[in-house]
C-alpha positions as CSV (number, residue, x, y, z in Angstrom):
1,X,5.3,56.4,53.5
2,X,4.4,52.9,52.7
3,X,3.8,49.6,55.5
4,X,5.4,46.4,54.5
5,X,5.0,43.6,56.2
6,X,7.7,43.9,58.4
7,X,6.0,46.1,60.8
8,X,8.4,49.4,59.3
9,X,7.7,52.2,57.6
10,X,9.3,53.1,54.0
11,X,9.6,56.8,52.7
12,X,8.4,56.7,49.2
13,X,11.2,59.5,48.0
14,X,13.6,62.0,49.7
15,X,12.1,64.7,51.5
16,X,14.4,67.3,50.5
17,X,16.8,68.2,47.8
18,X,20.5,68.6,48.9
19,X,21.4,72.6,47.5
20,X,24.4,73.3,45.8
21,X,26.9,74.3,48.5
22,X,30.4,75.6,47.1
23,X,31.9,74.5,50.6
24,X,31.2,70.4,50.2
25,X,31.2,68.5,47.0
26,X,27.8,67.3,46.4
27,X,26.2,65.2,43.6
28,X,24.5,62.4,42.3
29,X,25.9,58.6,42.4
30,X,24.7,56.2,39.6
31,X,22.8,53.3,42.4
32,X,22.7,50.2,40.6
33,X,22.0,51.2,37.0
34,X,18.0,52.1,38.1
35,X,18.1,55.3,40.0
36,X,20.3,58.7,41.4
37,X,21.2,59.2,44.5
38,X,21.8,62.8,45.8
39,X,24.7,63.0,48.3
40,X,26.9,66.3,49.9
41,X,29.7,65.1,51.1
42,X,32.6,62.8,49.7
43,X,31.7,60.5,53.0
44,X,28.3,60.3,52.1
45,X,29.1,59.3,48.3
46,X,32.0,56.7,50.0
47,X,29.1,55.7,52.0
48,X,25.9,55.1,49.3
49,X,29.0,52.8,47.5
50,X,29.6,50.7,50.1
51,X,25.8,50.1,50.2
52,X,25.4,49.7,46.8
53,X,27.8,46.8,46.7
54,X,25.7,44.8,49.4
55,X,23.7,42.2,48.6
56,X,21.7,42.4,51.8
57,X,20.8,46.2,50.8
58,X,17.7,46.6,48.6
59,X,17.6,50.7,48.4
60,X,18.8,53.7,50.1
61,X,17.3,56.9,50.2
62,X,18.8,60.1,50.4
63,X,17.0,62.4,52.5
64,X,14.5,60.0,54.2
65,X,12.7,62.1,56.7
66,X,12.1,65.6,58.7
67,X,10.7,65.7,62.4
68,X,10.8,68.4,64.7
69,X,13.4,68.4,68.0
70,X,14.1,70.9,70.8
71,X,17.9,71.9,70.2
72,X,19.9,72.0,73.5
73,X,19.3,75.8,73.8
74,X,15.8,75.1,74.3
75,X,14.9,76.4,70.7
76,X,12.6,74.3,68.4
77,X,14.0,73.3,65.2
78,X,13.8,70.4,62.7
79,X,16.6,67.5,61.5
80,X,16.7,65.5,57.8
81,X,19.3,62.4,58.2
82,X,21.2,62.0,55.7
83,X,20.2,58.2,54.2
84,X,17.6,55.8,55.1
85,X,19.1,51.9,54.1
86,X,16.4,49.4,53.6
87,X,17.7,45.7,53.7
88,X,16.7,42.6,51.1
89,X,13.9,39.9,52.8
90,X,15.5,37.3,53.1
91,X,14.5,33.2,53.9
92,X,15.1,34.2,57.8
93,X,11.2,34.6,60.3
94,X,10.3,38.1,59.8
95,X,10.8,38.4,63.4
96,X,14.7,38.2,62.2
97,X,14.4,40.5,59.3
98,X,16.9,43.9,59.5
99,X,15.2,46.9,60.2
100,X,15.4,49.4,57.8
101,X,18.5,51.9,59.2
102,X,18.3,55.6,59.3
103,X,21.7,56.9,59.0
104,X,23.7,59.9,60.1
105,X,27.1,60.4,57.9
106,X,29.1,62.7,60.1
107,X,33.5,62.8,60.1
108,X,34.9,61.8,63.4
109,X,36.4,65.0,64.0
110,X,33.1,66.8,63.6
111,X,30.6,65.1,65.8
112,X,33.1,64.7,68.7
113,X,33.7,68.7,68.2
114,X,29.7,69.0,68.2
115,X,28.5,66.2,70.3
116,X,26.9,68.1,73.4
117,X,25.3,70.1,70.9
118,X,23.7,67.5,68.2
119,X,22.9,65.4,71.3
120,X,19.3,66.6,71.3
121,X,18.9,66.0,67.3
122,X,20.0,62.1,67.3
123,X,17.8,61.7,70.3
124,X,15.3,62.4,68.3
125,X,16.2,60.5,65.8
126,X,16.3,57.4,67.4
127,X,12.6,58.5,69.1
128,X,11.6,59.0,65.6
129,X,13.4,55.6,63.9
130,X,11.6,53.6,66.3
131,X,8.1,54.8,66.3
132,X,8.7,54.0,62.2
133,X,10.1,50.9,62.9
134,X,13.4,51.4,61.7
135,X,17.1,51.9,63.9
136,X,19.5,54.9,63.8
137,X,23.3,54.7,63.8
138,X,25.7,57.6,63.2
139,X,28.6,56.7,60.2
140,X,31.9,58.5,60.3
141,X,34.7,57.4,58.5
142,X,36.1,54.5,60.7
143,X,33.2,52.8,59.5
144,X,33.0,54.1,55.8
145,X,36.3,54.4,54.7
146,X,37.4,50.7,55.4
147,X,39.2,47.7,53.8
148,X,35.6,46.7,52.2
149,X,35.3,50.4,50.5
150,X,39.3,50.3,49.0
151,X,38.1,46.6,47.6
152,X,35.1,48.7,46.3
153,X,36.3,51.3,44.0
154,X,39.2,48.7,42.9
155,X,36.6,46.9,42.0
156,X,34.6,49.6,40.0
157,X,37.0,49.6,37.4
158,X,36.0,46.1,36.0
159,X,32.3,47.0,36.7
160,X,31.8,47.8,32.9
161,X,33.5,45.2,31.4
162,X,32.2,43.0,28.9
163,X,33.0,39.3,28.2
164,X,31.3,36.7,26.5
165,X,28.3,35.8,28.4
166,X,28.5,31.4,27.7
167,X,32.0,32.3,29.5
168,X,30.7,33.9,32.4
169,X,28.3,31.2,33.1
170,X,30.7,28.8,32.7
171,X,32.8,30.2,35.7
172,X,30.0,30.6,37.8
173,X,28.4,27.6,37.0
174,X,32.4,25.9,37.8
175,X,31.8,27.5,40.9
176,X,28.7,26.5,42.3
177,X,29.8,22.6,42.1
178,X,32.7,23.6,43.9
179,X,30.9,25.6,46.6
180,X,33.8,28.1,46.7
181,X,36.8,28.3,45.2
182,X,39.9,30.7,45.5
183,X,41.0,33.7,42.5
184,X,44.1,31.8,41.7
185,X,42.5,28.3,41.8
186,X,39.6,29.5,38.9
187,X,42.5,31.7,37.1
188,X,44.2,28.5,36.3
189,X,41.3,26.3,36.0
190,X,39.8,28.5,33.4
191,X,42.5,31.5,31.6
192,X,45.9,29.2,31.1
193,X,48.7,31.0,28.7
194,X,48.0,33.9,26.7
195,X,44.5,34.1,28.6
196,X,45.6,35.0,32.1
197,X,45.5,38.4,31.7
198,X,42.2,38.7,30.2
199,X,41.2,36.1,33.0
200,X,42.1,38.3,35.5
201,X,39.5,40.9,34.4
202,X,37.1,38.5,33.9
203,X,37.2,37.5,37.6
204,X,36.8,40.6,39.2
205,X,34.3,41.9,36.7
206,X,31.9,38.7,37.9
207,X,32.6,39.7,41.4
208,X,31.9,43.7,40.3
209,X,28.8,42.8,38.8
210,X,27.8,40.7,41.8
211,X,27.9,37.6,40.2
212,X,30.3,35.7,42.5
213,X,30.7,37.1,46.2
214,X,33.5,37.1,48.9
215,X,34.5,38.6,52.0
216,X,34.2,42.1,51.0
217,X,36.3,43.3,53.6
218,X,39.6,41.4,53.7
219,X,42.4,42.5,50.9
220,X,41.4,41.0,47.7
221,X,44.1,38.8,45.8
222,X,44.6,35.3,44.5
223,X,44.1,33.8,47.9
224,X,40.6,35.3,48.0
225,X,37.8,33.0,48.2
226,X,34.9,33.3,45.8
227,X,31.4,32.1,45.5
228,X,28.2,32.0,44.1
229,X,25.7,34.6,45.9
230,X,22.8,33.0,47.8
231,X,19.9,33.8,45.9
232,X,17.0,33.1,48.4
């Protein structure tokens, strides 16, 4: 593991690799165009997307960590979360800086089921994520599978879309001036005629490819309100 100088703790690479298991649908998931990450469930791939999309998250890693825990039967065995999500610096004191978050993906239905019984593992976890300097939270769907995550994989369809770059920085650059500036409001300013429908593409690719920003997680539509990302 690496020090930063945030006081935490950053695992160089995954400490195990997720088997094939006939039972769960496993995989890898593209993370922005630079690396793979392994998932084993179709939560923990709705999950690393969500992440991906954030601006305020730098890197996740699949697999972060193993450390030893006494299960509730008295037996000693060992626990690997699931994802490790380390956060972008940002202009904030470092005193202000998120933690990096060890994470738990885990349906609803499951860990109430098992509760009692994985007690003794996540208390462990959160021992362990603080000695490192990190938190620990536990992600089921009610947090995954949200309004942000539907806007997500709409989204993903215009990801790959191509359009004249001096275009594109034309509508961001109209947008800066503004400050922000609603779908329907830069649909007409920019795409009149014939050229709405390719202007509607061209919007929500600049927001796919992180270009412009919004409130990920109300509905998208023409009433949503775009801007320029902070880049600090």
């Amino acid at each position: 593991m690496t020090q930063n100088s945030c006081d935490y703790t950053v695992p160089r690479a995954p400490v195990r690799v997720i088997p094939r298991n006939r039972r769960s649908v496993t995989g890898f998931l593209s993370w922005r165009g630079e690396q793979s990450i392994q998932y084993e469930s179709t939560l923990e791939r709705d999950f690393v997307l969500r992440q991906e999309f954030s601006l305020a998250v730098s890197q996740v890693i699949s697999q972060p960590c193993t450390f030893p825990f006494i299960t509730s039967t008295g037996r000693a065995a060992e626990y690997t979360p699931d994802f490790l999500v380390v956060y972008a610096a940002d202009s904030a004191p470092l005193r202000y800086q998120r933690r990096p978050m060890l994470v738990e993906v885990k349906p609803e239905s499951e860990w109430r089921e098992h509760w009692r019984e994985w007690l003794p593992k996540w208390k462990a976890a959160r021992r362990y994520a603080a000695s490192q300097g990190w938190s620990f939270r536990i992600m089921d769907e009610s947090r995954i599978r949200t309004q942000a995550l539907a806007n997500i994989q709409f989204l993903r369809r215009y990801r790959n879309n191509s359009y004249p770059s001096q275009e594109s920085d034309w509508i961001v650059e109209s947008v800066r001036e503004l400050g922000a500036a609603t779908f329907d409001y830069l649909l007409a300013k920019h795409f009149q005629g014939i050229y709405t429908a390719e202007g509607v593409g061209h919007l929500w690719s600049l927001l796919a490819s992180r270009q412009l920003d919004c409130d990920i997680c109300l509905p998208l539509g023409g009433d949503t309100e775009l801007w320029v990302p902070d880049e600090t």
